[in-house]
C-alpha positions in Angstrom: 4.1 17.1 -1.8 4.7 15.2 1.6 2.7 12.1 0.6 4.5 11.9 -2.9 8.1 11.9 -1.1 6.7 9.0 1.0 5.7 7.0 -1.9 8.7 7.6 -3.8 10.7 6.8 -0.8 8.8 4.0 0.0 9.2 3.0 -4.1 12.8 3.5 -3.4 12.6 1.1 -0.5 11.0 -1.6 -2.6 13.9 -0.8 -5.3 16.7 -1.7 -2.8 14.9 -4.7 -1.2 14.2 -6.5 -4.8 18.2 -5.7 -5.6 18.7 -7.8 -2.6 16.1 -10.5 -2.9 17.3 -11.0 -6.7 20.9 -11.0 -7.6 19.9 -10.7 -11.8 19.2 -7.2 -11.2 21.1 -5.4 -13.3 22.4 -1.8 -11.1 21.1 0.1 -13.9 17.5 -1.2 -14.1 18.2 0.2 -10.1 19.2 3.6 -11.7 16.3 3.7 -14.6 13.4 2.7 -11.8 15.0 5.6 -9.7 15.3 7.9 -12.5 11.4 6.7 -13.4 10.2 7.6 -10.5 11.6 10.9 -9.9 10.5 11.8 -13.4 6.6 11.1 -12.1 7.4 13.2 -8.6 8.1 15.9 -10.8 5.2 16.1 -13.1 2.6 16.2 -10.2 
């Protein structure tokens, strides 16, 4: 449980710095990668 909350936070991390290297990003692809990975946290 403790190792998958550090992936997804480190997931997260690579979310936010992507959003900031590349200004197409659309918020919601932000918001559907999020929602992606919280969906996989919560099948294992």
């Amino acid at each position: 449980m403790t190792i998958q909350l550090i992936l997804f936070l480190l997931s997260f991390e690579n979310i936010l710095s992507l959003a900031k290297n590349n200004d197409r990003l659309d918020p919601v692809m932000q918001i559907i990668a999020f929602e992606i990975e919280e969906n996989d946290l919560d099948k294992n």
